[in-house]
Structures are given as C-alpha cells and as structure tokens.
NUMIVEX-969379 format. One record per residue: residue in three letters; x, y, z of N, C-alpha, C, O in turn. Coordinates in steps of 0.02 Angstrom, whole numbers, plus 50000, padded with zeros to 5 digits. Each point is the difference from the previous one (the first is absolute). Example, Ala and Ser with C-alpha at 12.3 -4.5 7.8 and 13.67 -1.06 7.14 Angstrom:
2
Ala506604971650390499555005950000500455006050000500524999950033
Ser499305005449931500425005950003499615005550037500255005550008
This chain:
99
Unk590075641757022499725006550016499384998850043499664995049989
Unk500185009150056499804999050044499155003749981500015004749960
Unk499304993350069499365001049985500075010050016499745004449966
Unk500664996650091500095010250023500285001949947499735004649969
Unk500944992050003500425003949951499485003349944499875005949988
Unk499864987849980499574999849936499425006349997499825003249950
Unk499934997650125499595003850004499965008650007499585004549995
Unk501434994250025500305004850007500265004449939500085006149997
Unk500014989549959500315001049929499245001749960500015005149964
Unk499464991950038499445003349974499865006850024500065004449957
Unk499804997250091499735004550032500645006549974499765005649990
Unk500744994050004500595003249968499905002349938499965006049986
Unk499984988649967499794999349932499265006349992499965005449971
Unk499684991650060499515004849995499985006850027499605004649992
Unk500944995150043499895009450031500685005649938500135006049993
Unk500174985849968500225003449945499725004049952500165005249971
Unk499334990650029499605002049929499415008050037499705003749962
Unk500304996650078499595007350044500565006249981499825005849993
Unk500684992450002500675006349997500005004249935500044997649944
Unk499935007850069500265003049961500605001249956500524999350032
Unk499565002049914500734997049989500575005050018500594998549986
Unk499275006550041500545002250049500134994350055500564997650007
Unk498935000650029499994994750046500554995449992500564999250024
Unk499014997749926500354993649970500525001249993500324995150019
Unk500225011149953500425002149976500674999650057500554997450005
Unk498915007850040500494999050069500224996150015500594999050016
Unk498884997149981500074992750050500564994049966500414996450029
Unk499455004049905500464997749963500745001650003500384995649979
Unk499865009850043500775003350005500094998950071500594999550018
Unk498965000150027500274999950062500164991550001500494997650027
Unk499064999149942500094991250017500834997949955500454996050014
Unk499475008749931500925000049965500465000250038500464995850000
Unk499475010750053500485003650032500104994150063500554997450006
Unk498925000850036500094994150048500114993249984500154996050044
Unk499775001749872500354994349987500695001449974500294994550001
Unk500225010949970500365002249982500594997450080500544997150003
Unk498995005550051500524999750077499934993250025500214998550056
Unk499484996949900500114992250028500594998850012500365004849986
Unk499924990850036500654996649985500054993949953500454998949959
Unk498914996550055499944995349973499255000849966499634996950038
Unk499965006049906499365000050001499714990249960500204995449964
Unk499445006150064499854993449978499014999749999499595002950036
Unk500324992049906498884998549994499855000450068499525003750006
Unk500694994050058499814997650071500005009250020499684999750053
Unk500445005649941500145002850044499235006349968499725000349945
Unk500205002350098499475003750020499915006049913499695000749947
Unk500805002050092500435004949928499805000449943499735004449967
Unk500484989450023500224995149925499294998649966499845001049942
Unk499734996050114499254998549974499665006249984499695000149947
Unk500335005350094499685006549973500205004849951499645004549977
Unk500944994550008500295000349932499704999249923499845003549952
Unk500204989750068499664996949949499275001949992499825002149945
Unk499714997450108499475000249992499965007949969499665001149950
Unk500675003750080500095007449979500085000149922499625003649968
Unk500904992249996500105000649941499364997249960499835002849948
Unk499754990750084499464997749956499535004450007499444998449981
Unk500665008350049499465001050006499855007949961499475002949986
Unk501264999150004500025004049954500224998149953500195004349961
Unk499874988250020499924997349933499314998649953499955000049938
Unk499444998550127499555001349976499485006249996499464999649970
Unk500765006350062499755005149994500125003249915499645001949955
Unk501064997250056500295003649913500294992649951500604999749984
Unk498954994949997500144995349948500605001949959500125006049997
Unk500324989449967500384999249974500615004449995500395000349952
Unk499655003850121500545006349995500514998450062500355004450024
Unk499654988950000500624998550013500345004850054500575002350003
Unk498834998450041500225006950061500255006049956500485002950025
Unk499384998849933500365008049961499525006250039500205005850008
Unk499214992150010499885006650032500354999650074500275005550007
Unk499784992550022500124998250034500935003550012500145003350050
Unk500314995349904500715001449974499945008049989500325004650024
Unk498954995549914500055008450006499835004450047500205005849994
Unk499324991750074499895003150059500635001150047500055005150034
Unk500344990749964500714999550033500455006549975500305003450043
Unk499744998549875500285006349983499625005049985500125004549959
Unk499344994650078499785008149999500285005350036500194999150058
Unk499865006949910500355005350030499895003050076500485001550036
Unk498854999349984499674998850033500124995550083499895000750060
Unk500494993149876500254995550060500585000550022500214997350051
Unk500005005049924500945001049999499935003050054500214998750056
Unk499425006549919500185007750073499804998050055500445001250042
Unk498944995349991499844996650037500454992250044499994998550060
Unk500304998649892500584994350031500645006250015500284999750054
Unk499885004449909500555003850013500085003050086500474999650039
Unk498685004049970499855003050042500004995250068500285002550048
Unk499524992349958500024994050013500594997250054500044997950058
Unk500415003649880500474996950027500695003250021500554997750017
Unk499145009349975500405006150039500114999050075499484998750031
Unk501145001550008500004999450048499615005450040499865005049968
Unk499894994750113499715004550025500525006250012500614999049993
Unk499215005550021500345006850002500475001849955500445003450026
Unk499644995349901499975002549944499505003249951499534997749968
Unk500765008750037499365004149949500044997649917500475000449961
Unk498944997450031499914999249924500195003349930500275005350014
Unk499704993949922500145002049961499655007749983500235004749967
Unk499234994850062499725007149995500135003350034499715005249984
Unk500724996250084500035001450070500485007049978500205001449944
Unk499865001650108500565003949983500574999549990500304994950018
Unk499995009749955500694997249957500575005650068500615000049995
C-alpha cells in the first residue's frame, strides 16, 4: 500500500465519523449497491475498502449492535416510499397521482 492510499483511507475514515447517521446511512447502501454490481469484488478494489471502513464505523458509533441500526434504517417506512419513488421509471405517475 502505497504512502497516498493510507492517507487517503484516513482522511475517509475521518470524514466518517463528521456524518450524520443519515449520512453514514446513505453512504452505507449506496457502497452495498456499487459492490453488489462488481463482478469480481475483491480487499484491492476501491468499493470493498469503503465498505468496510463504512461498517467500522457504524460499528463504532452504535457498540455491540452488529449494524442493527443501521438494518433498521434500511426498513423504515419512510424509506420504502422513497427507494419505491426512486426507482419509478420517468413519466409514470406515482402512487398518489391520479387514478
């Protein structure tokens, strides 16, 4: 590992711990969703390292809970409607839209 990486991966680490845990939260499902479309994920790849660091870092925000807030932010109701909305194609009217 190289003297940039290291400094790269700190400087990461620490703008973890500034987030809010919506932040964190986000950031955490989006790094799922882009290691999910690897083909091959592997420790070497960009992804994979911020992953991890994402999980230690809401491992140490909430001790001994094993990402559960984290699991319960994922099924909030809240969130549903929002990924739903999301992932509505364009020029389809929504569930509230007219019928």
């Amino acid at each position: 590992m190289t003297g940039f990486a290291i400094v790269q991966e700190r400087a990461f680490a620490a703008a973890l711990e500034e987030m809010t845990d919506d932040e964190l939260f986000n950031l955490m499902r989006d790094l799922e969703m882009r290691g999910e479309a690897l083909d091959r994920p592997s420790p070497a790849d960009e992804i994979f390292a911020k992953l991890v660091l994402t999980e230690s870092a809401i491992e140490r925000r909430f001790p001994g809970q094993m990402l559960r807030p984290y699991k319960d932010w994922l099924r909030r109701p809240e969130r549903s409607k929002r990924r739903a909305v999301a992932r509505q194609p364009a020029g389809h009217a929504s569930a509230g839209g007219l019928h």
